[in-house]
C-alpha positions, 0 to 999 in steps of 0.5 A: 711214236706208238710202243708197236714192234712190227713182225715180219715172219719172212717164210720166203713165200707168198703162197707160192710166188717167192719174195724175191719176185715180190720185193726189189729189197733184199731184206725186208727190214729196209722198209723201216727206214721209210716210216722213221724207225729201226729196222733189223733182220734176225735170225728167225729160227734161232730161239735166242736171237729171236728173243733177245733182239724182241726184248731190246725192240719191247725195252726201246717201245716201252721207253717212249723211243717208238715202234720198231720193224723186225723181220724174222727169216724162217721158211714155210716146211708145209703149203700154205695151206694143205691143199696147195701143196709144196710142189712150187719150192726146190727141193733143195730149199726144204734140205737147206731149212731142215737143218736150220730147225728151230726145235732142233737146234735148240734141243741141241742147245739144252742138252748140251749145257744138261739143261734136259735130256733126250728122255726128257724130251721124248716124254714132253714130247708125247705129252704135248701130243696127247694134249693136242690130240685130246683137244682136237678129239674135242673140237671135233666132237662139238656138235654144230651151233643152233641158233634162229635167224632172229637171234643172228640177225639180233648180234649184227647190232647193238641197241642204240638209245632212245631219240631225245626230242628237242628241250621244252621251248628250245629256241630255233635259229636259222642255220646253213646246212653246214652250220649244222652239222658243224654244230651238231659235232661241237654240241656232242663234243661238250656232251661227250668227252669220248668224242675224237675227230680224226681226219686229213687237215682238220684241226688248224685248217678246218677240214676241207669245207672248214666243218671243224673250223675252230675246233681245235682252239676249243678241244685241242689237238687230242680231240681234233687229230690231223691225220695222214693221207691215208683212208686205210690207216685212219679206219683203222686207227678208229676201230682201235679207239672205238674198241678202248671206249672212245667215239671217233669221227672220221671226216673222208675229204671226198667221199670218192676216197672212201674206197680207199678204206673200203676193207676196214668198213665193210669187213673191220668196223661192220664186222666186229659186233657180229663176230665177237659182240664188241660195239663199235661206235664210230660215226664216218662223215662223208661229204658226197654228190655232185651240184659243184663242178668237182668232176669225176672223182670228187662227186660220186655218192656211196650209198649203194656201195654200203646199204648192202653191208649188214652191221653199218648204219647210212644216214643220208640227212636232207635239211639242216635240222635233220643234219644236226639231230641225224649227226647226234643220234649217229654219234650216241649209236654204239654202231658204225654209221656212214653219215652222208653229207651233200656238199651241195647242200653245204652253203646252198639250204638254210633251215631253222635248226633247234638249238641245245642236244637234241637226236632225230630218230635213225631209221624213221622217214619224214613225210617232207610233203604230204599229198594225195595223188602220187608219192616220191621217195627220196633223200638228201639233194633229191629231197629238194628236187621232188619238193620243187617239182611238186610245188611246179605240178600243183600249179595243174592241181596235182597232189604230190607227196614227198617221203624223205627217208633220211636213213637207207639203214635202215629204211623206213618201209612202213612209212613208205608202203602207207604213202604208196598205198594212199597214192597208188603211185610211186616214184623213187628218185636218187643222184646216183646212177639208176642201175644197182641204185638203193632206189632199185631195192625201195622201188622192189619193196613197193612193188612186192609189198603194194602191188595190189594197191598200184594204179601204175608201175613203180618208177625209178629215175637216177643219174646218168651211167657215166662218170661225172663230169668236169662241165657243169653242163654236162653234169646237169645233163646227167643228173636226174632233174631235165627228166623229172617233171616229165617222168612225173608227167607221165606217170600222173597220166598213166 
């Protein structure tokens, strides 16, 4: 129902394929009917009916009757760009449209109602030429941009604000790892009227792990938007709300499907604070990992996908608290943020959780246990895999270290590199598959920055390089954890 005209500028050709191989509808305006509004083919190089039928469309839009599809017909007179040539079309299509000219026909029109003549044209014509010529003399001249890698690096990201620590004798409670996060929302929801939640069955229902359960009740359907199917369409419709001064929040039901909006995060949403210094605050809630039996295309974790795309924020929270702080201090990012969230995790970890606005710092690991003889780096589910091997291991007087680095971007190196070079040992552990893993870009940071300091090669152990699987006992078979203890073993006796 948005005031949109849709423009199809039908020039006949993709590059070079013509659109009757391409479309099984002879006009293109067809298509309207299929999303529930007009559709008209006009005339695209008659001025005036281009004119009068945008006019009617912008009449309709601005009078709350919604969006209509026009689709002008012209032809492309050039390549689609110069160094394709033209050689692909008939030469029978370029006389046909020749005499179709727009400029030439309406020249034509003007003059024959006295409206300007041929002097008249020629001189506006020189006019306009030497203007063109004037400011491309200028573009060209312009000497090359100077800058440093510094101040590059610096455009990628707004500055986000600094952590607020939890009030003075705030009281904890103990919360589910999904009460949390669910918390986390509805504490910056209050806070922060900007805050709108889009996503696939998320307001009356509550989301597919019932996260917004009641949420609707409480900040009504402008702030908690069902969306349609469509992972594309909803990025897109949050970088357009972010630009207005909003903060959405995008729930994917899977993170499995966020592939199907991978163009609007990687290149949209990461993008445009580096192209044109507009801040982008949108927080993407992504429940991802395996543990549940939800086979392959309900099971995957993204990480790696997105920590190698600069101007996106990945936040991966292990305990219930850190779900809650890590959330608001996503949500108070002028930055996009990919924020992670084990469904594992959802229903199986409790914590005590502080309660009131409170922001865990982004960026910052914690030492979830401290120890002596070897370090394990890790995040979210793999947290809880190392903290339970190093409670088993201590039985045999071994001292382990676990570093929860809590974001990937970016990653905490100076807490990991002091804890490996106390240890002299390292084991970075993730889900995901081991190759191209973001383990492989820590496990490369310690062996470049503490090889001095290492009494053995750094290890990696992540999951199997299959898909996931449907069986829950094969799904544990390829997770990383039957290796755990042995790949620590091993490493303990190097």
């Amino acid at each position: 129902k948005l005031p949109v005209l849709f423009v199809i500028e039908n020039n006949q050709y993709g590059l070079s394929t013509p659109t009757r191989e391409q479309y099984a509808c002879k006009r293109l305006s067809d298509r309207a009917i299929g999303y529930g509004m007009p559709g008209e083919t006009v005339d695209g190089n008659d001025i005036l009916a281009v004119y009068e039928a945008t006019t009617i469309a912008a009449h309709r839009a601005r009078s709350g009757e919604g969006p209509t599809l026009l689709e002008f017909e012209t032809f492309r007179m050039r390549g689609h760009e110069e160094a394709s040539g033209t050689a692909y079309v008939p030469p029978a299509l370029f006389e046909e449209w020749a005499r179709k000219d727009p400029l030439a026909r309406f020249e034509t029109l003007l003059k024959a109602k006295g409206v300007i003549s041929s002097f008249e044209i020629d001189t506006l014509r020189e006019t306009i030429k030497a203007e063109i010529d004037r400011l491309a003399d200028e573009a060209l001249d312009t000497p090359a941009p100077k800058s440093t890698r510094a101040k590059e690096i610096a455009a990628v990201y707004a500055e986000a604000p600094a952590p607020v620590p939890p009030a003075a004798g705030a009281p904890a409670r103990e919360m589910r790892y999904i009460d949390a996060i669910s918390d986390g929302l509805q504490t910056g929801m209050r806070r922060d009227p900007r805050i709108v939640l889009m996503g696939q069955d998320i307001a009356e229902y509550g989301g597919a792990f019932k996260v917004t359960k009641g949420f609707v009740e409480e900040f009504g359907r402008g702030r908690v938007r069902n969306t349609p199917i469509i992972e594309s369409g909803i990025l897109g419709a949050a970088l357009g709300l972010a630009i207005d001064g909003l903060v959405p929040v995008v729930e994917m039901q899977f993170g499995d499907f966020i592939t199907c909006g991978f163009n609007q995060i990687v290149n949209n949403l990461a993008k445009t604070r580096y192209r044109w210094g507009q801040s982008v605050p949108c927080v993407i809630r992504t429940p991802s990992g395996g543990g549940t039996g939800a086979g392959p295309f309900h099971s995957q974790n993204v990480e790696a996908w997105f920590t190698h795309v600069a101007g996106l924020r990945v936040v991966a929270p292990a305990t219930p608290e850190d779900a809650k702080g890590l959330l608001l201090a996503a949500l108070a990012e002028p930055n996009p943020v990919l924020f992670l969230e084990h469904k594992f995790l959802y229903r199986s970890l409790k914590g005590l959780v502080p309660e009131g606005y409170f922001t865990a710092p982004l960026g910052k690991a914690r030492i979830a246990r401290p120890g002596d003889d070897l370090t394990i780096v890790a995040y979210g589910v793999a947290v809880h895999w190392a903290l339970g091997a190093a409670e088993t291991l201590a039985e045999d007087g071994f001292d382990i270290e676990v570093v929860d680095l809590r974001t990937l971007a970016p990653w905490d190196k100076e807490t990991v590199l002091q804890s490996v070079r106390r240890t002299a040992k390292a084991l970075v552990l993730h889900e995901a598959p081991l190759t191209s893993g973001f383990g492989a870009e820590v496990a490369a940071t310690i062996a470049q920055e503490a090889f001095d300091d290492l009494d053995a090669p750094v290890t990696r152990l992540g999951g199997g390089e299959t898909p996931i699987p449907f069986a829950e006992a094969l799904e544990e078979m390829l997770s990383p954890k039957p290796d755990l203890l042995p790949t620590l073993k091993r490493l303990l006796e190097y």
